[in-house]
C-alpha atoms as a printed R data frame, in Angstrom:
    type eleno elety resid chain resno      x       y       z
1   ATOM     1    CA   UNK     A     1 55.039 -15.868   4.090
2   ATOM     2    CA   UNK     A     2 54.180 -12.062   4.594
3   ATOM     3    CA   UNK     A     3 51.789 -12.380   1.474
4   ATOM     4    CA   UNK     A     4 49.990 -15.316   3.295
5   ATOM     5    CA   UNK     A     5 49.952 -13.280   6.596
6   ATOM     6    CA   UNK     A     6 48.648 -10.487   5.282
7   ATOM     7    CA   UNK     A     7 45.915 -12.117   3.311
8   ATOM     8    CA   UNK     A     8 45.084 -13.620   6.781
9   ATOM     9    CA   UNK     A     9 44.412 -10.253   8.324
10  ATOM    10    CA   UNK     A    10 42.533  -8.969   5.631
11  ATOM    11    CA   UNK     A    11 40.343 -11.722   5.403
12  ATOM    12    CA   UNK     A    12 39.934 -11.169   9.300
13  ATOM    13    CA   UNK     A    13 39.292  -7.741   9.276
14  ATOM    14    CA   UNK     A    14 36.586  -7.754   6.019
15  ATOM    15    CA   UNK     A    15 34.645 -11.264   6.434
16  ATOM    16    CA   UNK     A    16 33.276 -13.817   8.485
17  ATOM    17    CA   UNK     A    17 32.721 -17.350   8.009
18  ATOM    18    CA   UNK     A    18 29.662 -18.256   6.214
19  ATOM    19    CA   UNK     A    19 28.742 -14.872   5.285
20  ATOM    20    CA   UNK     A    20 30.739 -14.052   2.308
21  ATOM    21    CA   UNK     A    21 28.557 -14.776  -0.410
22  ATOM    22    CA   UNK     A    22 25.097 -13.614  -1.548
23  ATOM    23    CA   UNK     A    23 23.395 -10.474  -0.589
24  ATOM    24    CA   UNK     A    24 20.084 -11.112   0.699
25  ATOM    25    CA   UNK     A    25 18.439  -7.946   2.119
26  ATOM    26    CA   UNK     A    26 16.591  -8.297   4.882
27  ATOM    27    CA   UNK     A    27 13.872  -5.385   3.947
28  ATOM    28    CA   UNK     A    28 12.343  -4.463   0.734
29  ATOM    29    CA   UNK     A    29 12.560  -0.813   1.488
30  ATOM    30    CA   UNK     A    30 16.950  -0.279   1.844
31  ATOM    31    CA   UNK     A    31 18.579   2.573   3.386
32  ATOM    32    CA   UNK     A    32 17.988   6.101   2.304
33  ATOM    33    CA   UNK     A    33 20.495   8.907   2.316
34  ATOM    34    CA   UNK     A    34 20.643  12.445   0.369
35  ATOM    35    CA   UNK     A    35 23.944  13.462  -1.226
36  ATOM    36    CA   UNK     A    36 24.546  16.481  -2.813
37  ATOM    37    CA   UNK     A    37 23.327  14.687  -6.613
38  ATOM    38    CA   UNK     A    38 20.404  13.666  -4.587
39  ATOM    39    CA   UNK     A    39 19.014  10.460  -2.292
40  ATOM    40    CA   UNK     A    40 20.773   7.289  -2.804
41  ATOM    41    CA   UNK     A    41 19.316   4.039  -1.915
42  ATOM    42    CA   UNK     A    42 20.934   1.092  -0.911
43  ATOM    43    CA   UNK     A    43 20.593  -2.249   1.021
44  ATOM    44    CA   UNK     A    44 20.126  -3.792   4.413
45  ATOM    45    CA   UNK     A    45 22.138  -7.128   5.241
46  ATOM    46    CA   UNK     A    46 22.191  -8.836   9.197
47  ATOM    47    CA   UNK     A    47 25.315  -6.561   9.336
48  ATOM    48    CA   UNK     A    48 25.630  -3.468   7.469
49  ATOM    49    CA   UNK     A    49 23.726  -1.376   5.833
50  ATOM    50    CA   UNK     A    50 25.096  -0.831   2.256
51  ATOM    51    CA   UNK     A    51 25.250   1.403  -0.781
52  ATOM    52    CA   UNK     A    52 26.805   0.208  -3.899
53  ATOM    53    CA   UNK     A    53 28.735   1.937  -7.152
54  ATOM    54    CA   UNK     A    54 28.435   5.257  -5.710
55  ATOM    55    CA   UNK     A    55 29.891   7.058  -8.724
56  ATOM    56    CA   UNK     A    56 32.807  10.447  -7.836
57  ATOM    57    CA   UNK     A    57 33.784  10.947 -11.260
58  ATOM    58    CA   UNK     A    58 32.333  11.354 -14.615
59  ATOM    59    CA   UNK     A    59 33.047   8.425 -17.031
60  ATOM    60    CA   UNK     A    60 36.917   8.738 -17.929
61  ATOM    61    CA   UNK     A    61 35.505   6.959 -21.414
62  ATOM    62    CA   UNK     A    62 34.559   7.767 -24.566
63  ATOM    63    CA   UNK     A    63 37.323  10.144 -26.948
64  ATOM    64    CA   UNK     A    64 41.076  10.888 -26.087
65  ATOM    65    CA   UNK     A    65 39.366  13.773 -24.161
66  ATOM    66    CA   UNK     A    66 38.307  11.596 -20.931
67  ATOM    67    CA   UNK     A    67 40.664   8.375 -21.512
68  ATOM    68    CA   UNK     A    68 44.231   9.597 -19.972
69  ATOM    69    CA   UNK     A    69 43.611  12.337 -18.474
70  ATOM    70    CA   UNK     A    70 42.437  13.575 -14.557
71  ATOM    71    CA   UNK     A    71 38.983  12.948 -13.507
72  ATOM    72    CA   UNK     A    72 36.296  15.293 -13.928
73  ATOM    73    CA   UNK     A    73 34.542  15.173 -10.774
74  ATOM    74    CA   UNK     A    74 30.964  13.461 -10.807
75  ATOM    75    CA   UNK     A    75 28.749  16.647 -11.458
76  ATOM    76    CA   UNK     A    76 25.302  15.109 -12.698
77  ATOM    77    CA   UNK     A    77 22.400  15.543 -10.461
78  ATOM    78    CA   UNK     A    78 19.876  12.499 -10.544
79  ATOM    79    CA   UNK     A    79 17.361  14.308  -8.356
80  ATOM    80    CA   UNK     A    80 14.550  14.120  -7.629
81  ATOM    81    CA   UNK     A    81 14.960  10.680  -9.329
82  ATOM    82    CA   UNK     A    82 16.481   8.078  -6.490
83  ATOM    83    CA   UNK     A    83 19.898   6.782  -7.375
84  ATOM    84    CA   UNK     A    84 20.069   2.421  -7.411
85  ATOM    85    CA   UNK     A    85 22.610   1.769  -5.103
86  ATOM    86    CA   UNK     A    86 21.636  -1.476  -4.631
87  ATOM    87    CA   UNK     A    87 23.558  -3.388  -7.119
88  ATOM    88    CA   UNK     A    88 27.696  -3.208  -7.316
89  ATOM    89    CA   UNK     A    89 29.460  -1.506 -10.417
90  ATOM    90    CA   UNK     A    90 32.302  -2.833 -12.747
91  ATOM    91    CA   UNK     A    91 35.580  -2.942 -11.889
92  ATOM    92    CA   UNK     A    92 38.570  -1.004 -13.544
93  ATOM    93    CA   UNK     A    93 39.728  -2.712 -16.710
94  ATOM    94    CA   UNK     A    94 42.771  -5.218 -15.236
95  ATOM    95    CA   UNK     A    95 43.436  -8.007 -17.967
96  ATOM    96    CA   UNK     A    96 44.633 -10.751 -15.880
97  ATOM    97    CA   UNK     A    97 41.869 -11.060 -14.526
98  ATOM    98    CA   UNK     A    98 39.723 -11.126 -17.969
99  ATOM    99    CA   UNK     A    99 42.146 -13.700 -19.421
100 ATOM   100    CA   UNK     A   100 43.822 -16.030 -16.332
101 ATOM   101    CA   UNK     A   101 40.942 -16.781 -14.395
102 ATOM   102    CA   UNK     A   102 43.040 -19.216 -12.000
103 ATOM   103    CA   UNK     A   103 44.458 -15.934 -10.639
104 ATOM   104    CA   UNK     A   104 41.362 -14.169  -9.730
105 ATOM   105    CA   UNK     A   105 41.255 -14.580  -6.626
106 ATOM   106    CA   UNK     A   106 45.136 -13.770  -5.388
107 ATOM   107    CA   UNK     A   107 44.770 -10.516  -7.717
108 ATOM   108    CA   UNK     A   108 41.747  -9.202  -5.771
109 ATOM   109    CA   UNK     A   109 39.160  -8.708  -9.199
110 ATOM   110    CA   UNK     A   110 35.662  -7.158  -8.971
111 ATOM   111    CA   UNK     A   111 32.820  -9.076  -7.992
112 ATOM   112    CA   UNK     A   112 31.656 -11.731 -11.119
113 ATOM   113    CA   UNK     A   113 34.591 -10.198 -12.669
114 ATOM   114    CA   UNK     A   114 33.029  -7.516 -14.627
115 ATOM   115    CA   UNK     A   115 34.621  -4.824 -15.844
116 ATOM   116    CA   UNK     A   116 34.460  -1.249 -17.566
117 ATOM   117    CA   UNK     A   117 36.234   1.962 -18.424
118 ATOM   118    CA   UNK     A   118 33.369   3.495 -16.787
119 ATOM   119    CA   UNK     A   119 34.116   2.610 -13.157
120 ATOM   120    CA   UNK     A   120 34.900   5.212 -11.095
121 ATOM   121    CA   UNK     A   121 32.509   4.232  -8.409
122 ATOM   122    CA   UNK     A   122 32.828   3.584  -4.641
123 ATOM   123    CA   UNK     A   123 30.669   1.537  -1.841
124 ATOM   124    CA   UNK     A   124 30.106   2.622   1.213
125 ATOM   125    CA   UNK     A   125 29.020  -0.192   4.362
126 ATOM   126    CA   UNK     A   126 27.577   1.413   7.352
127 ATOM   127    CA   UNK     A   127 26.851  -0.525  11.040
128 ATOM   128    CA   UNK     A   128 23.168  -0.864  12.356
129 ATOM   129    CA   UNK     A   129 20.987   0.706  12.776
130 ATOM   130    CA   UNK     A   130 21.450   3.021   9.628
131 ATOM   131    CA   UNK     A   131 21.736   6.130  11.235
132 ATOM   132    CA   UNK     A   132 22.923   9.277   8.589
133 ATOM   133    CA   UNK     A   133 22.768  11.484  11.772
134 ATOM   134    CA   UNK     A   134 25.789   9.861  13.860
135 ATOM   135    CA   UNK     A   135 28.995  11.263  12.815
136 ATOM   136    CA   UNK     A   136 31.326   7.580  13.155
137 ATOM   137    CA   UNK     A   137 34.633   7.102  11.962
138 ATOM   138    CA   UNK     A   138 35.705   6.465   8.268
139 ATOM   139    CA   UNK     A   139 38.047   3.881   6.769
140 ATOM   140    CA   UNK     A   140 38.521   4.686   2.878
141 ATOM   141    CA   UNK     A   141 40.320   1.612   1.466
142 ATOM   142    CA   UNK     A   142 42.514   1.730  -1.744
143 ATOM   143    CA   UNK     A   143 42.290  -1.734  -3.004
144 ATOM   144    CA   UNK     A   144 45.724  -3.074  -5.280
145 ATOM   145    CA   UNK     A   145 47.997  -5.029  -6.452
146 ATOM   146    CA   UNK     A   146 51.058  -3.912  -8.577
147 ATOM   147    CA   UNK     A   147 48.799  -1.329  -9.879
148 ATOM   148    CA   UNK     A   148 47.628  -3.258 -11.938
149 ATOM   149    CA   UNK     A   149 44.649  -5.390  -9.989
150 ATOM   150    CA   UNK     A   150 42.216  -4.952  -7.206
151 ATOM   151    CA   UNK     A   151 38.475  -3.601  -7.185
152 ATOM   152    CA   UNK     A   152 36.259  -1.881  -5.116
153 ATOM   153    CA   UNK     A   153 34.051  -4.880  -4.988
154 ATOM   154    CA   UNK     A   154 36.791  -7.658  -4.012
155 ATOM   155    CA   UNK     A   155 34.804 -10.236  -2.179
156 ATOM   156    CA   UNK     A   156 37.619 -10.288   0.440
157 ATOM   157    CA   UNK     A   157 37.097  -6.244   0.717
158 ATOM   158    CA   UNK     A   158 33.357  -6.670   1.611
159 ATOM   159    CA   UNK     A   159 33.392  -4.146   4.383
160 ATOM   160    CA   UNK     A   160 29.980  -4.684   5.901
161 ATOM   161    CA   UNK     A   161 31.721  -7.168   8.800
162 ATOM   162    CA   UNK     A   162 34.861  -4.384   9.603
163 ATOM   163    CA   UNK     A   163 31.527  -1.605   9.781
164 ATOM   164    CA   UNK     A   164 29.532  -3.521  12.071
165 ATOM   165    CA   UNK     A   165 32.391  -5.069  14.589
166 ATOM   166    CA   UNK     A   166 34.160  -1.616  14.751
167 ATOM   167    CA   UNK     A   167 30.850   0.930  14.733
168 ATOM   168    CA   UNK     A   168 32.682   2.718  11.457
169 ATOM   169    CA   UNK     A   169 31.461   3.260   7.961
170 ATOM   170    CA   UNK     A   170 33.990   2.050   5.342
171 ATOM   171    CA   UNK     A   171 34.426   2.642   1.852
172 ATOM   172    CA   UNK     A   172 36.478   0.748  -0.876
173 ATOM   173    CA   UNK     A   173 36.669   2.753  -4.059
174 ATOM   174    CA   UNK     A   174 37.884   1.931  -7.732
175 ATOM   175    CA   UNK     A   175 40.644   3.773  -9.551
176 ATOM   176    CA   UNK     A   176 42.065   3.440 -12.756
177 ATOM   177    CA   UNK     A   177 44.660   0.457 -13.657
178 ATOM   178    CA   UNK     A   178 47.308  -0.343 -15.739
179 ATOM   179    CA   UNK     A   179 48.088   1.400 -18.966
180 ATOM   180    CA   UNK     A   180 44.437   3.272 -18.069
181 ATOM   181    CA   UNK     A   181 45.421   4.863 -14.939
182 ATOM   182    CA   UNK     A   182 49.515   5.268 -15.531
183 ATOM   183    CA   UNK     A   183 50.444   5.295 -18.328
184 ATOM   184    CA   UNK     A   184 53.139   7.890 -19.377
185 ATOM   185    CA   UNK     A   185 53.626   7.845 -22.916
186 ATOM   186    CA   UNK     A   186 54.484  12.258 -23.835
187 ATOM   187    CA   UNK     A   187 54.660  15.164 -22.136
188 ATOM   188    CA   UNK     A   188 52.436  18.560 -23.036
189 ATOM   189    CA   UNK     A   189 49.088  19.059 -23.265
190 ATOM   190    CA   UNK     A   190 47.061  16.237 -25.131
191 ATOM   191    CA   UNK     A   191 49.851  13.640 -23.857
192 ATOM   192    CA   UNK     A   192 49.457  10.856 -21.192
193 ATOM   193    CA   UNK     A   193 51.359  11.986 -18.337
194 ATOM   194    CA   UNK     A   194 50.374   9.443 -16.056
195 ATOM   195    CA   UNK     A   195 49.184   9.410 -12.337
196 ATOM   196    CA   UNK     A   196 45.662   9.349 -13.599
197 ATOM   197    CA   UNK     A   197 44.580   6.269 -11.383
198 ATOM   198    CA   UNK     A   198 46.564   8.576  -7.776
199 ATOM   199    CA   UNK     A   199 44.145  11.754  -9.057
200 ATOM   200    CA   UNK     A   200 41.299   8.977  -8.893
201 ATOM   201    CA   UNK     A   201 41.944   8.406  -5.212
202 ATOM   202    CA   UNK     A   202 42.029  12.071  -4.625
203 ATOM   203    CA   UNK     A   203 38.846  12.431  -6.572
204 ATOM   204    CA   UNK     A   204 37.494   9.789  -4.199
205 ATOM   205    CA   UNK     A   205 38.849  11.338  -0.933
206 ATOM   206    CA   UNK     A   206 37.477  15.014  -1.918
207 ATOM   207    CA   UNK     A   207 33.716  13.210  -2.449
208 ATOM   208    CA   UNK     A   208 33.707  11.503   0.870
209 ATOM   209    CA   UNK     A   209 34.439  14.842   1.913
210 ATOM   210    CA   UNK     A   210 31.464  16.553   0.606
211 ATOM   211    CA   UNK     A   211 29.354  13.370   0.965
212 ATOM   212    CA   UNK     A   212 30.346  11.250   3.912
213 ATOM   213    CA   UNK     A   213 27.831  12.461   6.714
214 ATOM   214    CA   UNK     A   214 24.954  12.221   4.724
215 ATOM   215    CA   UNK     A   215 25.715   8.499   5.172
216 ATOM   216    CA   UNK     A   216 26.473   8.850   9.299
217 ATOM   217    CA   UNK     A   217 30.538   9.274   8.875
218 ATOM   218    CA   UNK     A   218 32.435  12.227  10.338
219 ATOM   219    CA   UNK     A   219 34.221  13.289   7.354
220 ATOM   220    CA   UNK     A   220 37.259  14.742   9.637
221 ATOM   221    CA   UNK     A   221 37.406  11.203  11.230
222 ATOM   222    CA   UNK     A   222 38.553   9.365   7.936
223 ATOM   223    CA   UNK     A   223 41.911   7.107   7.681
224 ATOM   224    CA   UNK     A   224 42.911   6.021   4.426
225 ATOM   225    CA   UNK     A   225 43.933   2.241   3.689
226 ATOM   226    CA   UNK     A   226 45.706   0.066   1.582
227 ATOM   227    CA   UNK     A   227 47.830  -2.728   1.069
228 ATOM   228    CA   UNK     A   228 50.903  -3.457  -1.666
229 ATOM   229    CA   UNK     A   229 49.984  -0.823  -4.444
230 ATOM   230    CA   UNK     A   230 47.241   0.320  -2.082
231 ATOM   231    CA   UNK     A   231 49.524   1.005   0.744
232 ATOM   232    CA   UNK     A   232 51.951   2.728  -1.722
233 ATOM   233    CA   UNK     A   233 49.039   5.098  -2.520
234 ATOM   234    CA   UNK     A   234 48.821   5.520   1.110
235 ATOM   235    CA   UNK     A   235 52.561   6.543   1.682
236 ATOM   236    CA   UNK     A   236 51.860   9.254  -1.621
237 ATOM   237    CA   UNK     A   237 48.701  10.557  -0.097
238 ATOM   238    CA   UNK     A   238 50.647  11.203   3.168
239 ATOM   239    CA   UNK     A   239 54.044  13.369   1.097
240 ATOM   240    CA   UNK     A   240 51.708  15.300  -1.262
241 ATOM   241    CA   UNK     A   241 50.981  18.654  -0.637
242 ATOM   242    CA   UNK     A   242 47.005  18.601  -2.073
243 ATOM   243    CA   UNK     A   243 45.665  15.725  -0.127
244 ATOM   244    CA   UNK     A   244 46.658  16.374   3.829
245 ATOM   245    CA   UNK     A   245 43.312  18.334   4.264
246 ATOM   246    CA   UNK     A   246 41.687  15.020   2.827
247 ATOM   247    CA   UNK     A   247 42.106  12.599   5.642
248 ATOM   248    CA   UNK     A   248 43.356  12.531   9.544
249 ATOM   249    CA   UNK     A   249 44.904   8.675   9.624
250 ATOM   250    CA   UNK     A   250 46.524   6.337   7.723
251 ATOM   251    CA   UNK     A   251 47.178   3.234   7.867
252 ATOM   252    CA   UNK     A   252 49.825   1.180   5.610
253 ATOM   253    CA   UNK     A   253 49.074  -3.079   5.203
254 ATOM   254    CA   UNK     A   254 52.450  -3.342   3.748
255 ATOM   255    CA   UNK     A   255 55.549  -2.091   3.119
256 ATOM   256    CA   UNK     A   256 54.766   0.651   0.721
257 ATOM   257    CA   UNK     A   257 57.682   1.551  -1.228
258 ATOM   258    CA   UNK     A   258 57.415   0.412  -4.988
259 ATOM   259    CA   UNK     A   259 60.344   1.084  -7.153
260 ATOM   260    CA   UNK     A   260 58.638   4.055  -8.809
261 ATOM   261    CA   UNK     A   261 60.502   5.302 -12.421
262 ATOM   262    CA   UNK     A   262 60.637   9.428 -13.238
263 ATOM   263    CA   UNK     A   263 58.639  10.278 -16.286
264 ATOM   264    CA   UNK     A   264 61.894  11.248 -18.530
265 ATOM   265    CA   UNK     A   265 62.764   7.403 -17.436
266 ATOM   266    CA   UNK     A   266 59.201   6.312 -17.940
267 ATOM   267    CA   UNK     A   267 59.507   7.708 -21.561
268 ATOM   268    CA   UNK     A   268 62.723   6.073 -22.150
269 ATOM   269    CA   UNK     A   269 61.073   2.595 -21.939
């Protein structure tokens, strides 16, 4: 029942009837904005203005250098080249949905269920008129499910609706899953100590901070979101000592304690 009731409110706060599908824009020139890397350009739809696969961290693929370990944040300038925003990014590997397709849609997986390693990327849905002057609100959403599932580009996370009812800019943002983002399997340096996919988040956080006003958000205006694993992350972000700076708000979709194991009992397993 509280599953059901919170799928309700989600599915409230992120859609509308009859406007959950394709993305038709309504311009052929999108939305403009200049980050630090350079301008970004995205998409116009009748409610939001939207940039897609946005990306915070370098490529966590590749050799045992990048796979288990933190993020590197995103430090590749495209400029003056214009970044293609316009399209959304893989998901974070999540098998379930690669193998039970029946259960796509209760997990939460990416948009045409693509995936990649190389996915730490996050969208960002702004009201009309697209104005990177105005200095709204931000709602940063952690999507999730057992830690294990969830994307940035859920259908039923499509935040262009919750942007233009509420005059905020929201972003949903990707993290590492699974074995990929928490796995602890040593201790030391070259071991996989786990956490990697909660250092995502942070990574995320610490680029809206640099980044968010280029796109009209007032980066000390942002709550952070989330629901089961999500709201979890939520309750960490709000007992660590590295993140407080990060956000002003939270806001918790469920109850957010998950039985979490110590790493000496992680390695016992």
């Amino acid at each position: 029942m509280e599953s059901a009731w919170l799928f309700s409110l989600l599915f409230i706060l992120f859609s509308t009837p009859g406007k959950a599908d394709g993305i038709v824009p309504q311009l052929q020139d999108g939305p403009m904005a200049k980050t630090q890397f350079g301008p970004v350009k995205g998409i116009y739809t009748d409610e939001a203005a939207i940039f897609f696969g946005l990306p915070f961290g370098m490529p966590p693929v590749g050799d045992m250098y990048m796979r288990w370990k933190p993020p590197q944040p995103f430090n590749t300038p495209w400029s003056p080249q214009t970044y293609n925003a316009t399209v959304p990014r893989p998901g974070c590997w999540q098998t379930t949905c690669e193998f039970l397709p029946d259960v796509r849609q209760e997990f939460g997986c990416p948009r045409d269920n693509k995936f990649s390693e190389d996915c730490l990327h996050l969208n960002i849905f702004t009201p009309l008129p697209f104005n990177p002057t105005e200095k709204l609100p931000v709602a940063l959403w952690f999507p999730g499910k057992r830690y294990r599932y969830g994307a940035a580009t859920d259908l039923v996370l499509d935040g262009r609706f919750l942007a233009n009812k509420t005059r905020s800019v929201v972003v949903t943002t990707n993290y590492r899953l699974g074995a990929l983002g928490f796995l602890v399997a040593g201790e030391g340096e070259g071991a996989a100590t786990g956490s990697y996919g909660t250092l995502d988040q942070i990574a995320a956080m610490r680029w809206v901070q640099s980044n968010i006003e280029s796109f009209g958000g007032d980066k000390d205006q942002v709550t952070i979101m989330g629901q089961s694993s999500g709201a979890d992350s939520v309750a960490l972000h709000l007992i660590a000592e590295n993140t407080e700076h990060l956000f002003k708000q939270a806001v918790m979709m469920s109850i957010p304690f998950i039985s979490h194991k110590t790493r000496s009992e992680a390695l016992q397993l």
